[in-house]
TIVOLUM-52789 format. One record per residue (C-alpha): x, y, z; residue in one letter. Coordinates in pm, whole numbers, plus 50000, padded with zeros to 5 digits. Example, Ala and Ser with C-alpha at 12.3 -4.5 7.8 and 13.67 -1.06 7.14 Angstrom:
512304955050780A;513674989450714S;
//
This chain:
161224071034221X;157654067634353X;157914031734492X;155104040734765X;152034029534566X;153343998834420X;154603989234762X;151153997934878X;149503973434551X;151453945434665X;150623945835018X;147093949134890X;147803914834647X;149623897534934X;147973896435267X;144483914035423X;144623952335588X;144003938035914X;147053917735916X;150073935336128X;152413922835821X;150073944035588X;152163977935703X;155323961135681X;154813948835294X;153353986335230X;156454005235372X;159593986035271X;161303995834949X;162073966134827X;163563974834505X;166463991734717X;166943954634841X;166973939034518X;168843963134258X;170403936834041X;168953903633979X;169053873033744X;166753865133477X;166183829333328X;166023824732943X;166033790432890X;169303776133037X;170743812033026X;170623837033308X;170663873933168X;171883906733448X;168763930633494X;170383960933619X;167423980833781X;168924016133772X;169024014733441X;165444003533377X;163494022233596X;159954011333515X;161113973133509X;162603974033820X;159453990633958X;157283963033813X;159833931233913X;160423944134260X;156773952334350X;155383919934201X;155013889534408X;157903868534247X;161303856234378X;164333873334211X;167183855934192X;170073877134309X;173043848734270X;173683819934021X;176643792634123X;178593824434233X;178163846534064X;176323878234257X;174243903734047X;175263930234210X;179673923434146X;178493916933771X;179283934833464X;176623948233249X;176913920032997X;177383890933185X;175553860633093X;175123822333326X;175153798733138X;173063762233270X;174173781433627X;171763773434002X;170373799434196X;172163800434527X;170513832634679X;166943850034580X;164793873934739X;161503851834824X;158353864734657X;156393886434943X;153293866534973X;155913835235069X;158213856635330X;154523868035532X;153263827035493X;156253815335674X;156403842935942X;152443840035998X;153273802236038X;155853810636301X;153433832836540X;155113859836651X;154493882736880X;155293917936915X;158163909637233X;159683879837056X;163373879436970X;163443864236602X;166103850536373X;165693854136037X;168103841235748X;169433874335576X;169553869835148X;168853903535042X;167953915235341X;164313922535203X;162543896835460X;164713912635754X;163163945635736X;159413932235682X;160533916036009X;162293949936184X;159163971736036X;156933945036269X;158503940236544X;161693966936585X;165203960536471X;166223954736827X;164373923536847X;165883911336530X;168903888936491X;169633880436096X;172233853835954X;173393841935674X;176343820335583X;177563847535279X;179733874835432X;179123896135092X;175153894535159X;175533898835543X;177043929335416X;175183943835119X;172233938235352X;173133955235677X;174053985535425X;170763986135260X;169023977735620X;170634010435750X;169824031735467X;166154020035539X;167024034235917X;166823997936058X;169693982436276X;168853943336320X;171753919536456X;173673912436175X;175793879736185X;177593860135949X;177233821936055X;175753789635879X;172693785836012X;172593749736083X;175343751536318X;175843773136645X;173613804636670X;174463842336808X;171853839437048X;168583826737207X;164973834437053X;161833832337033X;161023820636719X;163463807236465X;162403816336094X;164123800435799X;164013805835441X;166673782535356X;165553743435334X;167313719035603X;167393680635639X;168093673535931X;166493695036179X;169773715436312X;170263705436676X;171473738036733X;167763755236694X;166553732236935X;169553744737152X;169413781937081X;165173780337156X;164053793537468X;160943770637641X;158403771137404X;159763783937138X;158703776936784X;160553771436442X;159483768436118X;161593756535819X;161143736035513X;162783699635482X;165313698135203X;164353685934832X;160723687034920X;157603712334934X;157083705535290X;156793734535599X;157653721235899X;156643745436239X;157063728636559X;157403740536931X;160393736037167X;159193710837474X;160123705037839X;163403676537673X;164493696837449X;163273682337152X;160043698036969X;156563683536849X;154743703436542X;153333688736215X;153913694035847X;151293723135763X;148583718335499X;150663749835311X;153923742535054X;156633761434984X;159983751934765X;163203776034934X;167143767734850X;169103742335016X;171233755735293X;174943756935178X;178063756535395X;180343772435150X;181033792334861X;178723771734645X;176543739634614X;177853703534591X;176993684834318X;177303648834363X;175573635934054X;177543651433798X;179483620733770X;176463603933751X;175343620733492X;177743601133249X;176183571133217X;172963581533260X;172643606432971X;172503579132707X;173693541732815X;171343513332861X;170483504033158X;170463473533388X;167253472533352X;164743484133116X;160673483833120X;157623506033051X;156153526233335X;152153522933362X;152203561233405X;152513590333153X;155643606833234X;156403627233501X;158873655733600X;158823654633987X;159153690034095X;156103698333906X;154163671634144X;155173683334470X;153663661234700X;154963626634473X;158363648234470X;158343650834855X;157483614234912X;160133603434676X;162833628534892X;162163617735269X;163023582635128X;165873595034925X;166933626235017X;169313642234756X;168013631434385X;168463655034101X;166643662633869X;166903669633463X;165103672633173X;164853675732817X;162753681032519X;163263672432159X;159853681231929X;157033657632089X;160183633532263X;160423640132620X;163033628532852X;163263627933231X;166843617533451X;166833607333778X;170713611133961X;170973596734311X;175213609534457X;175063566434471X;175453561534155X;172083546034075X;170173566133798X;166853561133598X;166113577333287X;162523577033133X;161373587232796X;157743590732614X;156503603632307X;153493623232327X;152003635132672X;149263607332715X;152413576232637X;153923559332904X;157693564332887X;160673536432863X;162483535733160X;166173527433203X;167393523233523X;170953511533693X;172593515134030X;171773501334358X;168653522634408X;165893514934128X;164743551134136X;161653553633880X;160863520134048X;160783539134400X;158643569534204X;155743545734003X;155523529834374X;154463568334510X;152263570734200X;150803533434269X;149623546734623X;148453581134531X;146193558034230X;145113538934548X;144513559834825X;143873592134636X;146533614234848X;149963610435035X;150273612035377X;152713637935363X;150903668435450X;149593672335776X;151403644635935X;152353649336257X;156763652836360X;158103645936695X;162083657436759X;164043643036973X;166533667337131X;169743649436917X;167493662136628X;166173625236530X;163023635536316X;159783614636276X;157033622236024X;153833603136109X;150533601635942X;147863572436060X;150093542035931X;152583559335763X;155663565335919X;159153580635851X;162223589436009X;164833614535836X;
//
């Protein structure tokens, strides 16, 4: 299979020639990484089996995209040919390219650093072990069945990182230089700012948001760094088998009852994760909302599901209407969101990006941005 020039393409689409990360995108096979994956059709995720389509696989793995490799849990590569997921969450992906190179240029690494990386397929690893040598590479992930697949495929690429299987917000293997994750985290794991050396830098995204967060390991133990004027959306971490989900329950009365309260919104309806920065507000002041969606002909319906019980559900006719909102629950969560929308109206941004975070070394995170001010 002649892989070489579509590896080279991509590294030409994804970052300049004078970048050191431009080699590593050029020379790592990624479709070896990624030979089964999920693909969405409306609520239904179909097996692509890349052997068998040679040219696809070609064109998915060299193209900057994420592939998802595992829904709920079911991997692609223990399915059968015909498998189907139905309504089913990614829970494991290998990151588009152009995403993997953002957050490692973010981190600053040089050539001597010791790095941990989070694992997945095992495709960002060796971009990381082409940079800097697989000797100066420790990569973890809490899935035994990845850790494995990967350290296969890594050695096949003739690359031996540290391999460990761990959850990577509690105790690392080790102590680095830079700490790299592609898994979200609210809070900031204490145990990076343990397993840091002095000055050492991670960079991570917060949970439920679009945020990057880098910041540097100081003389406490704690860590000051900012939220970067970039975004990026990556999976929760998980401590198991599979995600939690607290709102299914929820979901019951929200689907259809009235609520305990009931009014128009001034604003034409929104979907949050297609806003990103009104989505990350809304999370750092309540972390953990779900999100859902429907459509019936021009009718479109939004849900809001807070673990709490407190829901909102908001539909509109027509894009340019402003929905009816139903809300109940201790939380009045399209409330919280028209407030967001109120002060982006006002001020014309959120102070989300770019504000500056101080850690404290129990992991006590504050966001702060001229008079704004929040603590996770």
């Amino acid at each position: 299979m002649k892989w070489q020039p579509q590896a080279r393409r991509l590294a030409h689409e994804v970052v300049r020639p004078e970048s050191r990360w431009h080699a590593a995108v050029a020379n790592v096979p990624r479709h070896q990484f990624v030979p089964r994956w999920w693909e969405q059709d409306g609520d239904v995720w179909t097996l692509r089996i890349g052997p068998d389509e040679p040219e696809a696989w070609l064109k998915a793995a060299y193209s900057d995209q994420t592939l998802v490799t595992r829904v709920d849990a079911c991997h692609a590569d223990n399915a059968s040919a015909n498998d189907v997921v139905a309504g089913g969450t990614p829970t494991s992906s290998s990151t588009l390219p152009s995403l993997v190179v953002r957050m490692y240029r973010h981190a600053m690494i040089a050539d001597s650093d010791q790095v941990l990386v989070t694992t997945g397929t095992g495709y960002g690893t060796a971009l990381a072990c082409v940079r800097l040598g697989g000797g100066n590479v420790t990569s973890v992930d809490v899935d035994e069945h990845l850790v494995k697949l990967a350290e296969d495929r890594l050695t096949l690429f003739g690359e031996s990182p540290r391999m460990t299987v761990c959850d990577v917000t509690g105790p690392l293997p080790g102590e680095y230089d830079r700490i790299v994750s592609t898994v979200s985290v609210r809070p900031v794991p204490v145990s990076w700012l343990q397993a840091l050396r002095p000055g050492g830098r991670f960079v991570t995204t917060l949970a439920g948001t679009g945020l990057i967060l880098t910041a540097d390991k100081t003389a406490d133990g704690g860590a000051v760094g900012r939220i970067e004027w970039d975004r990026a959306g990556f999976m929760r971490t998980r401590h198991g088998d599979d995600y939690d989900h607290p709102a299914d329950d929820v979901w019951k009365g929200a689907a259809d009852e009235e609520g305990a309260a009931t009014f128009t919104s001034r604003y034409p309806l929104l979907y949050p994760p297609d806003a990103w920065d009104v989505m990350s507000m809304l999370e750092l002041k309540l972390p953990g909302i779900e999100y859902r969606r429907a459509q019936d002909g021009d009718t479109r319906t939004v849900w809001l599901l807070y673990p709490d019980g407190s829901w909102a559900r908001a539909t509109a006719t027509g894009f340019l209407d402003s929905p009816v909102v139903h809300e109940s629950g201790p939380r009045q969560l399209w409330s919280e969101l028209d407030r967001i929308r109120n002060r982006l109206n006002r001020d014309g941004a959120l102070p989300v990006y770019g504000a500056r975070v101080t850690i404290t070394p129990d992991g006590l995170t504050t966001l702060t941005r001229g008079s704004w001010t929040t603590t996770l």
